[in-house]
MIDOSE-1310 file (N, C-alpha, C; in nm, 2 decimals, decimal comma, always signed):
residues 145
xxxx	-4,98/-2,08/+1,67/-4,95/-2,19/+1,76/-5,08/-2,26/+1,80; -5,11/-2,38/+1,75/-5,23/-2,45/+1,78/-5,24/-2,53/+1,94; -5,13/-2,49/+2,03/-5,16/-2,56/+2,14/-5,21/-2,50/+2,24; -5,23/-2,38/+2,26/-5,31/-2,24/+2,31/-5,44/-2,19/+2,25
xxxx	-5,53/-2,25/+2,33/-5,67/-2,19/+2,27/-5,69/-2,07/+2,31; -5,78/-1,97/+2,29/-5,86/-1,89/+2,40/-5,96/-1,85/+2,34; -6,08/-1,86/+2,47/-6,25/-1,86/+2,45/-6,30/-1,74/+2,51; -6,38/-1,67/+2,48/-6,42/-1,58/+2,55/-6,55/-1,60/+2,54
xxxx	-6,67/-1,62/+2,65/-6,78/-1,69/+2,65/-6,87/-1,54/+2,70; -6,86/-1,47/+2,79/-6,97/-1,40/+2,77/-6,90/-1,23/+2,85; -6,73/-1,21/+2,77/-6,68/-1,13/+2,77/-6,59/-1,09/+2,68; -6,55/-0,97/+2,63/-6,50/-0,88/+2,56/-6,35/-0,85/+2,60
xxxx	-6,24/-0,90/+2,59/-6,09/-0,82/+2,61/-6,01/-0,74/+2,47; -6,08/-0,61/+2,52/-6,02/-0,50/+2,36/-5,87/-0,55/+2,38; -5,82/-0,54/+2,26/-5,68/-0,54/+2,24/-5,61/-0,65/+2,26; -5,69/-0,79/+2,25/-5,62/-0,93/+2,32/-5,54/-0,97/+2,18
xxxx	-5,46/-1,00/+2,21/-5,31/-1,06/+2,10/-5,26/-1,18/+2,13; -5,35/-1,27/+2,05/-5,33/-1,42/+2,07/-5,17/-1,44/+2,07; -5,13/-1,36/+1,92/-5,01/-1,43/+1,90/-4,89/-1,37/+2,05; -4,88/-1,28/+2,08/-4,81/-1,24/+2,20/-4,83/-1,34/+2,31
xxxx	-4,95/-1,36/+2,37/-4,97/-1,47/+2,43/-4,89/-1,58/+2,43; -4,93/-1,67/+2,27/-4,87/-1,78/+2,28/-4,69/-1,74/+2,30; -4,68/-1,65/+2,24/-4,48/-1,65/+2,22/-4,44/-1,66/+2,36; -4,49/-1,56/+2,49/-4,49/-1,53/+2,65/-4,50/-1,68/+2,71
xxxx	-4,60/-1,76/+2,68/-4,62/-1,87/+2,74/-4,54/-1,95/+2,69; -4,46/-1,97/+2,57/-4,43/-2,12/+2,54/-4,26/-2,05/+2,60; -4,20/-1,96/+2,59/-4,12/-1,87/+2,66/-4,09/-1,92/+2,75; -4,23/-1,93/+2,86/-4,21/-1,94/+3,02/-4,20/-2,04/+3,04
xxxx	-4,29/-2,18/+2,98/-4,27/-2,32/+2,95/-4,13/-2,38/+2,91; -4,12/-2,30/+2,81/-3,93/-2,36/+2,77/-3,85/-2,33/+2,92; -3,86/-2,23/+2,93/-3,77/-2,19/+3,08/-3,83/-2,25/+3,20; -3,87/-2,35/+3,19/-3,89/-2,41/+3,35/-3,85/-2,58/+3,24
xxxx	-3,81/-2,60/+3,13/-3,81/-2,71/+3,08/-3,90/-2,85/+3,05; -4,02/-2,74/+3,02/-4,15/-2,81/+3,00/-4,20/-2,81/+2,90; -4,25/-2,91/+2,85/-4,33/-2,93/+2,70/-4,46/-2,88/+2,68; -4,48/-2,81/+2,58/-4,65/-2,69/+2,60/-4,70/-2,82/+2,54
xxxx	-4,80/-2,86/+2,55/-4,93/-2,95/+2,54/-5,05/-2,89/+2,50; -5,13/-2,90/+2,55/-5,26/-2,80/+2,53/-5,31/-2,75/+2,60; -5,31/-2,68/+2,61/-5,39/-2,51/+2,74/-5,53/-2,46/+2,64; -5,62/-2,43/+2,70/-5,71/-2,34/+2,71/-5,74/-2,28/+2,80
xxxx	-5,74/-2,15/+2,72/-5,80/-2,04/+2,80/-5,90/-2,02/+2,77; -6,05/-1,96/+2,93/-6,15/-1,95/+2,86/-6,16/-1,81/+2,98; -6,19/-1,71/+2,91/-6,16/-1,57/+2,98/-6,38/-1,59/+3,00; -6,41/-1,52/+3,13/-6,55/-1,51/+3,14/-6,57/-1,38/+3,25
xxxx	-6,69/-1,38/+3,27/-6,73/-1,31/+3,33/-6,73/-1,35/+3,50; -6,76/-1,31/+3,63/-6,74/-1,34/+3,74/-6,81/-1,45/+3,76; -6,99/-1,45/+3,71/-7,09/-1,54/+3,76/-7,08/-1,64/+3,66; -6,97/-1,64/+3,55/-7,04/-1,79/+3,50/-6,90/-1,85/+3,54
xxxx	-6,83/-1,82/+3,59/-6,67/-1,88/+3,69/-6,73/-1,88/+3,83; -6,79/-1,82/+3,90/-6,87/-1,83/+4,03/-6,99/-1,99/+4,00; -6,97/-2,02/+3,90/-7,08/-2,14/+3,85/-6,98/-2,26/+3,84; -6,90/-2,26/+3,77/-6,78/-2,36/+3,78/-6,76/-2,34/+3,90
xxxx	-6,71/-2,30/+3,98/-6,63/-2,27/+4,10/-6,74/-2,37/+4,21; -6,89/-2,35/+4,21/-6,98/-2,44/+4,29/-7,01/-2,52/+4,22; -6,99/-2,58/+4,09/-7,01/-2,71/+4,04/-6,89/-2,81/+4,06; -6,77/-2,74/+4,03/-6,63/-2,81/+4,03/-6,57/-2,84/+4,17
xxxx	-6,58/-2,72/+4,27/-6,49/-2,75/+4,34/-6,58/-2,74/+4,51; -6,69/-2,73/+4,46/-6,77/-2,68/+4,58/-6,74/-2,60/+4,62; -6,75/-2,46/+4,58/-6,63/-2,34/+4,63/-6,78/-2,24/+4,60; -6,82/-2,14/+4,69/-6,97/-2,08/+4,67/-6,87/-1,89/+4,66
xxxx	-6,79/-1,92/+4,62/-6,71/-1,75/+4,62/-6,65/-1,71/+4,46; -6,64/-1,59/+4,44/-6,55/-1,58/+4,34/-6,40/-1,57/+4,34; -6,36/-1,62/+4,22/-6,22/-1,63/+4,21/-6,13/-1,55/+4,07; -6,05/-1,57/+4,07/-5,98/-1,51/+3,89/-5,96/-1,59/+3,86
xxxx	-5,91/-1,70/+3,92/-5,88/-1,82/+3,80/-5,91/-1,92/+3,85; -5,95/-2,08/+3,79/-5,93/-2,17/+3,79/-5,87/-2,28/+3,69; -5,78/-2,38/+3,77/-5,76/-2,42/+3,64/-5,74/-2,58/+3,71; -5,77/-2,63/+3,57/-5,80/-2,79/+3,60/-5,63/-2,86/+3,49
xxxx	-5,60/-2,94/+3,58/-5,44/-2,99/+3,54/-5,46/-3,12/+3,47; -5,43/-3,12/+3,34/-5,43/-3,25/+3,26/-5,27/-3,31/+3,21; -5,18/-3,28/+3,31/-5,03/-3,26/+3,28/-5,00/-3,40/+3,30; -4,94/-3,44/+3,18/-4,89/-3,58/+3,22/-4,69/-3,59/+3,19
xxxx	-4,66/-3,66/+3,31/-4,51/-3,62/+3,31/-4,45/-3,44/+3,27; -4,37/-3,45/+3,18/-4,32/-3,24/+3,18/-4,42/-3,19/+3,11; -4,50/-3,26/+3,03/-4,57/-3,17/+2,91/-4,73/-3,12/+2,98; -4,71/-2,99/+2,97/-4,84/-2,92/+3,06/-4,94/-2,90/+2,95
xxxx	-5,05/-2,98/+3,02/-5,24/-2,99/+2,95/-5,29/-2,89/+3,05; -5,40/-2,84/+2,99/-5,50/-2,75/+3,12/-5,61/-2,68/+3,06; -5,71/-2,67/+3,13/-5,79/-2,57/+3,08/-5,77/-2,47/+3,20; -5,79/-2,35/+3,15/-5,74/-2,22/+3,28/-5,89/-2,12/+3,25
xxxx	-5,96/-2,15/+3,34/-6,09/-2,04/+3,36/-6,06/-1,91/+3,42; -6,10/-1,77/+3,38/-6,04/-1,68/+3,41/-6,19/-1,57/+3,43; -6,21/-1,49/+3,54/-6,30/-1,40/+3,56/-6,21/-1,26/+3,51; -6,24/-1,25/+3,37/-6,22/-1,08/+3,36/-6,26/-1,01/+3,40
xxxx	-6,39/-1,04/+3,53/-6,43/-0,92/+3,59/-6,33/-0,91/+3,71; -6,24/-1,03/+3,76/-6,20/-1,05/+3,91/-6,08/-0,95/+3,87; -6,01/-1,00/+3,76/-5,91/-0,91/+3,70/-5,91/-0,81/+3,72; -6,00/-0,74/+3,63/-6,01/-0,58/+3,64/-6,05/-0,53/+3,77
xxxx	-6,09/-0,57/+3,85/-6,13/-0,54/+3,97/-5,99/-0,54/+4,06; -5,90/-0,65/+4,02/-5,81/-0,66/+4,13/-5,69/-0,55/+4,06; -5,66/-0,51/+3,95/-5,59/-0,41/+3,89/-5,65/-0,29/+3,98; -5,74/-0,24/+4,01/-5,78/-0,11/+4,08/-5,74/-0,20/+4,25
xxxx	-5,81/-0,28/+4,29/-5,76/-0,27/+4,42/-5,64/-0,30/+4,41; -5,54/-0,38/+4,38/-5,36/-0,33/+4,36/-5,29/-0,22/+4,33; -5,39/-0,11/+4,32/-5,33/+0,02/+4,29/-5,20/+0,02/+4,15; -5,12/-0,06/+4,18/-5,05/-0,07/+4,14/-5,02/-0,11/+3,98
xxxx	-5,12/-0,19/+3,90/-5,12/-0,23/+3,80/-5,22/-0,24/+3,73; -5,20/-0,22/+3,59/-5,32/-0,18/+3,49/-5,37/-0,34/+3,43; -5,47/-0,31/+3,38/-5,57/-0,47/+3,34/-5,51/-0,56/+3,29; -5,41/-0,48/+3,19/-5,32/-0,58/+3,11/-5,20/-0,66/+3,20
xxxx	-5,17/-0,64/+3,27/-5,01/-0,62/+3,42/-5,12/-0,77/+3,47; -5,22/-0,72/+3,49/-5,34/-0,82/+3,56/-5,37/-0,97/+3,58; -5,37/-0,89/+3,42/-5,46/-1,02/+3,32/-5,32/-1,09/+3,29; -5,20/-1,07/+3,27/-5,12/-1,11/+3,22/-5,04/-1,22/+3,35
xxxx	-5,08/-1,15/+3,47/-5,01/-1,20/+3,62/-5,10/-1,34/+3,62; -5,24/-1,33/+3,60/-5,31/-1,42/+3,64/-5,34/-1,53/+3,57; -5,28/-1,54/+3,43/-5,27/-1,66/+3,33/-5,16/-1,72/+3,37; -5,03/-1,60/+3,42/-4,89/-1,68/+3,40/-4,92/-1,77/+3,54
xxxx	-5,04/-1,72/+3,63/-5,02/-1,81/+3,75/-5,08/-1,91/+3,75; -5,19/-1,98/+3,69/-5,23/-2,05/+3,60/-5,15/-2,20/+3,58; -5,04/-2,10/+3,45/-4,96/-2,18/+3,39/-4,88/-2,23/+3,51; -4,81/-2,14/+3,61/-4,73/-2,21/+3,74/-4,81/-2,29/+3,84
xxxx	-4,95/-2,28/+3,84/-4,97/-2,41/+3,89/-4,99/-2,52/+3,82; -4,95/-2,53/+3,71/-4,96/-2,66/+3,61/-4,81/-2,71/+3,57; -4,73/-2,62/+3,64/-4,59/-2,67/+3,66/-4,54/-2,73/+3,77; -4,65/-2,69/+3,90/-4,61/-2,78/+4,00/-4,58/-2,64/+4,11
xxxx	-4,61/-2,51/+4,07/-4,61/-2,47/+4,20/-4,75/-2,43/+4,27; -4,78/-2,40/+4,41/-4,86/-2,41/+4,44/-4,85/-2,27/+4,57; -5,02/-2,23/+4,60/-5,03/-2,11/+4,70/-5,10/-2,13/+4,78; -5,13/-2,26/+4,87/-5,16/-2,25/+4,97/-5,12/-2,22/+5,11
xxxx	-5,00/-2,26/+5,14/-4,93/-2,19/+5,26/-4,85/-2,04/+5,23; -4,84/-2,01/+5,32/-4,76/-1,87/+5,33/-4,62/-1,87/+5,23; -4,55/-1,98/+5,29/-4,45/-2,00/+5,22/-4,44/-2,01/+5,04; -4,56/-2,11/+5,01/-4,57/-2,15/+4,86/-4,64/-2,02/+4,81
xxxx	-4,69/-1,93/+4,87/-4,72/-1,80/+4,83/-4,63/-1,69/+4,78; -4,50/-1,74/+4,85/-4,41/-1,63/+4,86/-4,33/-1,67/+4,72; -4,30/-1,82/+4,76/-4,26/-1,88/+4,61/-4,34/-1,86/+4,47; -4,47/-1,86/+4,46/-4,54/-1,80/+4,35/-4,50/-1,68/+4,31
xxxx	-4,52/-1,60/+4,43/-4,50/-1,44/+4,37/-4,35/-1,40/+4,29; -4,30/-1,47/+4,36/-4,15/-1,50/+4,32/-4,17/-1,52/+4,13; -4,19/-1,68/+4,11/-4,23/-1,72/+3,99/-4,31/-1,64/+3,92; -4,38/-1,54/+4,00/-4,49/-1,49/+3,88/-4,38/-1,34/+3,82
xxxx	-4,31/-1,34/+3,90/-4,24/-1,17/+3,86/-4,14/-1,24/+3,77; -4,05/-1,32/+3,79/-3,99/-1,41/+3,69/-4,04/-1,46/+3,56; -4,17/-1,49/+3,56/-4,22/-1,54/+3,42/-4,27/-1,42/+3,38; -4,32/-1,30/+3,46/-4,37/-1,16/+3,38/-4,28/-1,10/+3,33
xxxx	-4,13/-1,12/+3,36/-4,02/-1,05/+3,29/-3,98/-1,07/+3,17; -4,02/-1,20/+3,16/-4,02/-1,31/+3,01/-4,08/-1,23/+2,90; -4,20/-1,15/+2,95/-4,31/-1,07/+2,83/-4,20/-0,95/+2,77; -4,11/-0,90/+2,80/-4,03/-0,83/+2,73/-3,93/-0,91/+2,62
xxxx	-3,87/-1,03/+2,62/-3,82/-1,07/+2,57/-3,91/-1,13/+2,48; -4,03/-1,17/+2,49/-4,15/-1,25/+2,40/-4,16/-1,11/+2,27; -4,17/-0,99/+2,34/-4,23/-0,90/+2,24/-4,07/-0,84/+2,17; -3,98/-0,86/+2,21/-3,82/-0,84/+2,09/-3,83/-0,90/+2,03
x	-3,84/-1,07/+2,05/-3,83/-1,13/+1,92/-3,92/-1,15/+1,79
């Protein structure tokens, strides 16, 4: 699938499976009734996303993701910047889930804010988490077919 890139600039993810990827994402895109366009992914390290983050948005902290929205009408454009260090870091403080569970949460959220949902208030937070357990459920039906 040529409409999903992914870059890895000055980090390593053992075991990354483009093609799984794309099937999950165009998956979660069909099911919200949206046309996949072009996404990039560029997976990095904390400080060269801590560099974006104070060039782009005047933001002097780190993050896991950023992503810039090029979505015109349903069909979702983006580039999605991703700290694989914020990741792995937040899999141990979540107790709860392993890098892959992680990495996988923080792309699909990504993609949901390039669909129009958003986490700034308490509320729209609650709605995310919502949509993010919903589109991670999608990864089992990506990997049957």
């Amino acid at each position: 699938m040529d409409n999903i890139s992914y870059n890895f600039i000055d980090i390593e993810i053992p075991g990354f499976d483009p093609e799984f990827f794309d099937l999950w994402i165009s998956n979660v895109v069909n099911s919200y009734d949206r046309e996949l366009g072009e996404l990039s992914f560029v997976f990095s390290s904390d400080d060269y996303l801590l560099d974006i983050n104070k060039k782009h948005l005047d933001h002097d902290f780190y993050t896991d993701i950023i992503t810039f929205d090029y979505c015109v009408d349903d069909v979702l454009n983006g580039d999605l910047f991703i700290s694989y260090d914020r990741v792995k870091e937040n899999a141990v403080d979540y107790g709860n889930q392993n890098v892959f569970d992680e990495l996988c949460r923080v792309m699909i959220h990504g993609v949901l804010h390039l669909i129009g949902f958003k986490d700034k208030s308490e509320e729209d937070e609650g709605q995310m988490r919502i949509e993010e357990i919903k589109s991670l459920s999608l990864r089992n039906v990506s990997r049957e077919t």
